[in-house]
C-alpha positions as CSV (number, residue, x, y, z in Angstrom):
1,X,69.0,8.6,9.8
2,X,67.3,8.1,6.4
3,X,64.6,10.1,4.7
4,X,61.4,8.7,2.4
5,X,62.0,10.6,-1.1
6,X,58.4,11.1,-1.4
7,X,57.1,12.4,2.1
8,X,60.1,13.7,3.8
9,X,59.6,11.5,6.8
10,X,62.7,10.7,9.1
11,X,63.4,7.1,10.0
12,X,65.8,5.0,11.8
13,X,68.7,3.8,9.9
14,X,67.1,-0.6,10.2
15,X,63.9,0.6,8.7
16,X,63.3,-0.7,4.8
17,X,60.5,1.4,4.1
18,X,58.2,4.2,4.8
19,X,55.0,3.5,6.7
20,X,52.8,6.2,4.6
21,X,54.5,5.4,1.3
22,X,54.7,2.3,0.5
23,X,57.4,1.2,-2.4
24,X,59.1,4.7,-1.9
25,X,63.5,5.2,-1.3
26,X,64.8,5.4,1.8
27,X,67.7,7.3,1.4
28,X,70.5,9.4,3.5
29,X,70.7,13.3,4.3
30,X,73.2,13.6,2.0
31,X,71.4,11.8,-1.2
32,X,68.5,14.1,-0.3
33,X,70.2,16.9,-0.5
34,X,71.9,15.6,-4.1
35,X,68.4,15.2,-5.1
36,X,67.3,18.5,-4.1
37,X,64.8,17.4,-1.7
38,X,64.2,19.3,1.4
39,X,65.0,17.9,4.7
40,X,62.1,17.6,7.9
41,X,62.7,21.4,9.4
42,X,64.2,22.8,6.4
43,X,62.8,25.4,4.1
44,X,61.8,24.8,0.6
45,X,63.8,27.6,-1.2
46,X,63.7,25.4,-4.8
47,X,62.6,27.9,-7.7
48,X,60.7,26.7,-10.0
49,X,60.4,28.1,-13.5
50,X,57.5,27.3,-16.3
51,X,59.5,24.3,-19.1
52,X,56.4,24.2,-21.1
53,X,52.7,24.5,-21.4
54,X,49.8,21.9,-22.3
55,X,46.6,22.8,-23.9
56,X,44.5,20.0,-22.0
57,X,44.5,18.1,-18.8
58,X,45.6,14.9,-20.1
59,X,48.7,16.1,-21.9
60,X,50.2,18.0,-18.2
61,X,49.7,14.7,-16.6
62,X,51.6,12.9,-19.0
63,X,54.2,15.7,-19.2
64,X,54.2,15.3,-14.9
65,X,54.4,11.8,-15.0
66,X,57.6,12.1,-17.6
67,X,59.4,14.4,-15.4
68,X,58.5,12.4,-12.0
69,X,59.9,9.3,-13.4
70,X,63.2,10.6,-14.6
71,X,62.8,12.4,-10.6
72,X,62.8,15.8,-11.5
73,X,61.2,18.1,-9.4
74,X,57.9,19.3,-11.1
75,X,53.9,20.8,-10.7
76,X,51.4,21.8,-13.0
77,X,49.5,24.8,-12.5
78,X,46.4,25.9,-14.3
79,X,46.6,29.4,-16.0
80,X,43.1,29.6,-16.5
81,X,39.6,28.8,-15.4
82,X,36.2,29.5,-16.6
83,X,34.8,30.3,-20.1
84,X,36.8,28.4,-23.2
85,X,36.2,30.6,-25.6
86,X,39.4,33.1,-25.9
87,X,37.0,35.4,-28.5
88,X,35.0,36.3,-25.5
89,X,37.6,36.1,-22.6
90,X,41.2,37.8,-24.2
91,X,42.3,35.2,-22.3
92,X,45.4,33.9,-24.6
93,X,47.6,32.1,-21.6
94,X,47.8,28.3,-21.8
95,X,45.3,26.4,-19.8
96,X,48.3,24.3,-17.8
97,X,52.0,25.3,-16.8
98,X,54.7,22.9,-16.4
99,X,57.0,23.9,-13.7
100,X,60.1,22.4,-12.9
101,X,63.4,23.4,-10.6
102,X,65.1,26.1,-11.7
103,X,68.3,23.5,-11.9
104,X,66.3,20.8,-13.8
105,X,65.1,23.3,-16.5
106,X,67.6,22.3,-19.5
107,X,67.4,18.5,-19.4
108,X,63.7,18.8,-18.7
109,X,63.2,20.8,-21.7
110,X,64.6,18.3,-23.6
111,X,62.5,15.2,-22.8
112,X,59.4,17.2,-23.3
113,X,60.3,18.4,-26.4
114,X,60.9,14.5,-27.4
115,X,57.8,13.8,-25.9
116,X,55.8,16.4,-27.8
117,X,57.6,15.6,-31.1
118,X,56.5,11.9,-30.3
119,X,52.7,13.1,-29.7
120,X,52.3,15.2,-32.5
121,X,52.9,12.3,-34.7
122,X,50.8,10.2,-33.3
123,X,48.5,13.0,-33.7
124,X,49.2,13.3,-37.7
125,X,48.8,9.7,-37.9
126,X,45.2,9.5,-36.0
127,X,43.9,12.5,-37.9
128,X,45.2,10.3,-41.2
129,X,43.0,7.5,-40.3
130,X,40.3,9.6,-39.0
131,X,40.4,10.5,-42.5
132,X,40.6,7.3,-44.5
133,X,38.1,5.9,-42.4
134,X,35.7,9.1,-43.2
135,X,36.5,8.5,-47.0
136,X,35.6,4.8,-46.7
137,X,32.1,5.8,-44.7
138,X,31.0,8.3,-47.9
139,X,32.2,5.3,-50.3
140,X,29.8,3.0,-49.1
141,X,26.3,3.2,-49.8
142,X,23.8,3.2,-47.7
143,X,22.1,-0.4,-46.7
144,X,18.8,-1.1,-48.7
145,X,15.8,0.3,-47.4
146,X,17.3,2.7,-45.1
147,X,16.4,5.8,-47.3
């Protein structure tokens, strides 16, 4: 029998792909179990543990989508909900939580700490040119006839 690494669904061992996922692995008990993916019947007793937090929507997708393509097992759960400001609330949690297996927690730690590295430079660089394009705005006066 194989398995589709995405749904879980059982198939016969001729069939190349899974009917409700389309461009998904086919794979045997055995790889399933390698990956850590629950078999049809069996419990889910993964554990998953928080690898890192994102302040925005945006940045726990990207994080998700990191960990997905280098197939660990992960979620995102929000922390919060409600008002923003954290004068008003006490709220001090992060808004998203990374959650990963238990067993993927090291290596996953790692690429997202690349990955932040890598977006808090680009964040220093667009806060640069946000800059220099605010100090070329004030240089140049205003067209004629506009004050």
């Amino acid at each position: 029998m194989k398995y589709c690494t995405q749904c879980g669904s059982e198939y016969q061992d001729g069939v190349k792909q899974c009917a409700d996922c389309p461009g998904s692995e086919l794979v045997d008990a055995e790889t399933m179990r390698q990956r850590h993916i629950p078999l049809p019947g069996e419990g889910d007793t993964r554990k998953f543990v928080r690898a890192t937090t994102a302040d925005d929507p945006f940045t726990a997708e990207d994080y998700a989508r990191l960990l997905q393509v280098q197939h660990i097992p992960v979620f995102v759960r929000p922390r919060r909900a409600g008002t923003v400001d954290v004068l008003t609330t006490g709220t001090l949690e992060p808004w998203w939580e990374i959650m990963v297996g238990e067993e993927y927690l090291e290596r996953a730690t790692q690429l997202l700490a690349r990955e932040k590295a890598e977006l808090d430079a680009t964040a220093d660089d667009a806060a640069r040119a946000a800059e220099e394009e605010e100090r070329e705005t004030e240089d140049t006066p205003p067209p004629a006839g506009t004050l």
